[in-house]
N, C-alpha and C positions, 0 to 999 in steps of 0.2 A: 286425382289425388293431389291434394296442395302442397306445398315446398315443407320441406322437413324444419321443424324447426330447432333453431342453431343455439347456441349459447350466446352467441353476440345480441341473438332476438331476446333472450332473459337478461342478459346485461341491461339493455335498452330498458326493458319495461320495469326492472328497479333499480336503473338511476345509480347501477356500480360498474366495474369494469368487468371485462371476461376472466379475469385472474380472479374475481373475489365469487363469483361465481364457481372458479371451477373449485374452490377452498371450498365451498360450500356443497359441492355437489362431492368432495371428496374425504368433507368430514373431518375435516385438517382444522384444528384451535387457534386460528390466527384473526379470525373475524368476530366483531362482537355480535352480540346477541340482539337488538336490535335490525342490523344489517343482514345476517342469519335468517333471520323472520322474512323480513324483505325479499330476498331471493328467493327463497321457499315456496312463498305462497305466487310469485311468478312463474317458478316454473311448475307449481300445482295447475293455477289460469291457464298455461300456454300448453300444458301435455309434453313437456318438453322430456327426453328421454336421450341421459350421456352418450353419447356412441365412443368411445375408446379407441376406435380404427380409425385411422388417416387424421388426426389434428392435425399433424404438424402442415400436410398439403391445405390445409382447412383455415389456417391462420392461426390456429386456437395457440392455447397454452405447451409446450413443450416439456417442462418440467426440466428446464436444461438451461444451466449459465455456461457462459463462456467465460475464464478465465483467461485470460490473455498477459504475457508477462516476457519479457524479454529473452531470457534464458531460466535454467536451470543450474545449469554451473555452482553458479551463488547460492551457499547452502540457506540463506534466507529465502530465496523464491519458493525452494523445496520444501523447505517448514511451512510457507501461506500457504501452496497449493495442498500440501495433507490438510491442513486443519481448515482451508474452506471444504476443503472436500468435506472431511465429516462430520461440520457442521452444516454444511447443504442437505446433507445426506438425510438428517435428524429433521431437516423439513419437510422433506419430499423432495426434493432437488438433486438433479445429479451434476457433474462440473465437466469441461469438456478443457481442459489445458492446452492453449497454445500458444507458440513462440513465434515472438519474431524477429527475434536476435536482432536487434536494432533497424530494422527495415522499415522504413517511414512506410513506402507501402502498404503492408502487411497491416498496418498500427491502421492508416485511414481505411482498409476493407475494414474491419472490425469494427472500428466506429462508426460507421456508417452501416453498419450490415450488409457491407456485401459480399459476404462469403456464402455457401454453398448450403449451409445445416442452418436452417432457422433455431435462435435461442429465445428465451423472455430476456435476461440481460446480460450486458456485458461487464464485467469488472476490470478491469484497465491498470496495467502500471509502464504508464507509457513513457518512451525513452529517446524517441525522435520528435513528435508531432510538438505544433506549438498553437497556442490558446487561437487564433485566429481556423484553425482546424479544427478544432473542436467547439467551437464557435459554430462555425458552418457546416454541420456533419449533415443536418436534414433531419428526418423522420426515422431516422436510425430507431434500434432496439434502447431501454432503459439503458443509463450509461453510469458508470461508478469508477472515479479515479483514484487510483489506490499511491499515496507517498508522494501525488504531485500535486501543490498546490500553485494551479498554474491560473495566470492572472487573466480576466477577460473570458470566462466558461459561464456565464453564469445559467441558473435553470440547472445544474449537473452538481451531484452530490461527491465529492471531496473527505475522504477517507485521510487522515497523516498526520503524524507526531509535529508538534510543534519544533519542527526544525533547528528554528534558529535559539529556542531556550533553553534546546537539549543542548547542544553546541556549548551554548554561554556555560552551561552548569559544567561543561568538563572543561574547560579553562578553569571557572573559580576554584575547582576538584584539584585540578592540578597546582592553581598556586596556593591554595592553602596546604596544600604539603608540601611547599617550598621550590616550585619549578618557576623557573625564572625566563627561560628564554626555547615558546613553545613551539612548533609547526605544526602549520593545517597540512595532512598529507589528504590532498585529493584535487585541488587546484577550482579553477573557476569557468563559465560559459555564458554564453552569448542571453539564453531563454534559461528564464528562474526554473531551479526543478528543487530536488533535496540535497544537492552538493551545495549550489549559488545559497542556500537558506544558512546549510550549518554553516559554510564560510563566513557570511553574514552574522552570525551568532560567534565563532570564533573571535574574528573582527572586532566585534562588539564589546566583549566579554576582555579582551586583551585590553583595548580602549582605558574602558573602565579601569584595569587593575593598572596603569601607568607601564605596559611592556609590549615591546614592539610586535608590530605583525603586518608590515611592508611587504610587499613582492618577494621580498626574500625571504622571510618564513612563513610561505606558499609554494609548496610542493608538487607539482601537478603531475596529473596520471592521465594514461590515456585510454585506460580502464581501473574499470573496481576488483582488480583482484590481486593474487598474492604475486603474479610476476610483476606487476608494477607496482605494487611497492616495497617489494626488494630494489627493484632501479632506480625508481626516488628516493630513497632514501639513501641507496649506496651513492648518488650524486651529491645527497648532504654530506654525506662524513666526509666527501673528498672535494666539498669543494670550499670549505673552510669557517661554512655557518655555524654560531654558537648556536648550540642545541643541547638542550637536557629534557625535555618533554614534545612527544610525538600525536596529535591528535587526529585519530586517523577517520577517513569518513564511512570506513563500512570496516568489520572484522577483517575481511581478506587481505585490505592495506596494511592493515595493524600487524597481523600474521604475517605477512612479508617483509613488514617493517623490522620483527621480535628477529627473524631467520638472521635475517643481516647483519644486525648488531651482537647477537650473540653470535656469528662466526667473525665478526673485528673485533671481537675481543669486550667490547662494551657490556659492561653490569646493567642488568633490567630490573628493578627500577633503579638502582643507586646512580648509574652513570644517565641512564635515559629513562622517563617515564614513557609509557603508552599507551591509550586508549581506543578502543574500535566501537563499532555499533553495532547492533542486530542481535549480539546473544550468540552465536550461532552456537552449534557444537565445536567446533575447533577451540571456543575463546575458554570453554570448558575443562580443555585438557592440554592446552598447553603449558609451555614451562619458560617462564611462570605463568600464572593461570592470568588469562587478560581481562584487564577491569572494561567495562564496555557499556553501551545504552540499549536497554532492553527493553522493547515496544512492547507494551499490552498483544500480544498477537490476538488471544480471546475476545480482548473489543475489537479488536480492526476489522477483524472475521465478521462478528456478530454485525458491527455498522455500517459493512459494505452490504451484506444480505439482506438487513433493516433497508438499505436504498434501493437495492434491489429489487425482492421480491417479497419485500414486506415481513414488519416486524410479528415475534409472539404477539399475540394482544391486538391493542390496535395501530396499523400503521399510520403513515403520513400520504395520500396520493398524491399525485402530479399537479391537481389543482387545490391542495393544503388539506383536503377533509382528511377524515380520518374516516378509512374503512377496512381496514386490516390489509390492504395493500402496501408496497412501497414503494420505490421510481422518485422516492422525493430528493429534493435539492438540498444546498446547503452546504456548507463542511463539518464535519463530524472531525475535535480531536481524539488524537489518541492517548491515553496517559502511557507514563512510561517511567523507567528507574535508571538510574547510575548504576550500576554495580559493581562496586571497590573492591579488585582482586588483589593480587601480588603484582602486575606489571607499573601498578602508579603510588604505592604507598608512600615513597618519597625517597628524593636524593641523599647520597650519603652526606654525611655532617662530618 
């Protein structure tokens, strides 16, 4: 009896990959009709018959992303990982969420696949590793970088809001309702990631309008969330900087920021404006409700999965055709909105 034959052996003989295959053997609308035909009538030629037991030992398709993200804590990680999930889900895709709470470690097993549970890709929002890493990963799984555009990746598909001209747009936000003298609450680092970008955009944005943003309205934290920045910023009011506007680089600063100032006493927005990012649910119900930068989440989902594991329709593959796969290169923006609440409408007159 001869060797059984594999799906990798129909891949081969029409000239697609094992993923556009297994689309086709699964009946899945993501490949076109041409390419459809293709596969079909090879695995009609080769007698080829799905076997469903044991892929993942087999190399085959998984139907499994790995999700990889620093924490959860951050109600935005919580909001990506729901909504790739159920838009994986809507593909045939299931999502397998892990952390690694900043472990450079943890970040290179991923990127390189060497963990334990074979995936088809990995979606990445990485927090330690630097472009030289990711550069030299190897034959790793499909790679998708979600929020970092990091310099020197090239061949890896780039998921993220344009950084630095969301940034710019809440500075002009903020001086055109009259805030004069702003701080970046989030500080700066060594390897570009989404802090070094809006700072950049801040920077920029301040430039322009002729008002200062020196070292000294630069606020650094040594995390993103609501305990630091309640301590940067209680280090601003006490330590003698003019300040009437706070742009902060994720909700959680922002929120820590609001806690502080309304327990010294300070008016939000009359005596301080403030701004955060991500939408989250807190920027929702606070008081007063905080104005903030709110990412397309539904594109960033859709264009990390498009690199992944291939778009509705037809995809992009790894050597540019198009055959209803994904794994393509590139950066994909993300659009995104202001959203003018009650904490930045303007100082009092």
């Amino acid at each position: 009896m001869g060797r059984r034959v594999s799906i990798k052996d129909v891949a081969r003989t029409a000239g697609v990959s094992w993923k556009t295959v297994s689309n086709v053997v699964n009946d899945r609308p993501v490949v076109r009709e041409e390419t459809r035909r293709r596969v079909e009538q090879a695995i009609a030629d080769l007698g080829y018959v799905p076997n469903t037991v044991g892929r993942e030992l087999r190399g085959g398709p998984t139907r499994l992303i790995s999700l990889v993200l620093p924490e959860l804590e951050n109600p935005y990680f919580a909001r990506l990982a729901q909504a790739l999930h159920v838009a994986a889900k809507a593909r045939g895709y299931g999502v397998s969420v892990e952390l690694t709470l900043g472990n450079v470690d943890v970040e290179r097993a991923h990127v390189r696949g060497r963990v334990s549970r074979p995936v088809d890709a990995v979606i990445i929002s990485p927090d330690a590793l630097d472009p030289a890493e990711i550069r030299e990963r190897g034959d790793g799984p499909p790679l998708v970088l979600l929020g970092e555009r990091l310099l020197g990746a090239a061949g890896i598909a780039h998921v993220a809001v344009d950084n630095v001209e969301a940034s710019a747009d809440v500075v002009r936000h903020l001086v055109e309702r009259g805030y004069r003298h702003p701080v970046f609450l989030g500080g700066e680092s060594e390897q570009r990631s989404a802090g070094t970008d809006r700072l950049a955009g801040f920077r920029a944005a301040c430039r322009a309008s002729g008002i200062p943003s020196d070292a000294a309205h630069i606020a650094h934290v040594d995390a993103w969330d609501m305990a630091e920045g309640r301590r940067a910023v209680l280090d601003l009011l006490t330590g003698g900087i003019e300040v009437d506007a706070i742009a902060a680089a994720n909700d959680q600063l922002a929120l820590g920021a609001l806690a502080v100032l309304r327990e010294s006493g300070r008016d939000v927005p009359g005596d301080v404006g403030v701004v955060g990012w991500d939408d989250t649910p807190g920027s929702r119900h606070s008081a007063p409700l905080l104005s903030t930068v709110s990412p397309d989440m539904d594109d960033l989902v859709a264009a990390a999965l498009d690199a992944a594991v291939g778009s509705e329709g037809a995809g992009t593959a790894a050597d540019g055709s198009a055959d209803g796969e994904g794994n393509a290169s590139g950066e994909h923006v993300v659009p995104y909105r202001l959203l003018v609440r009650e904490s930045s409408s303007g100082p009092r007159t």
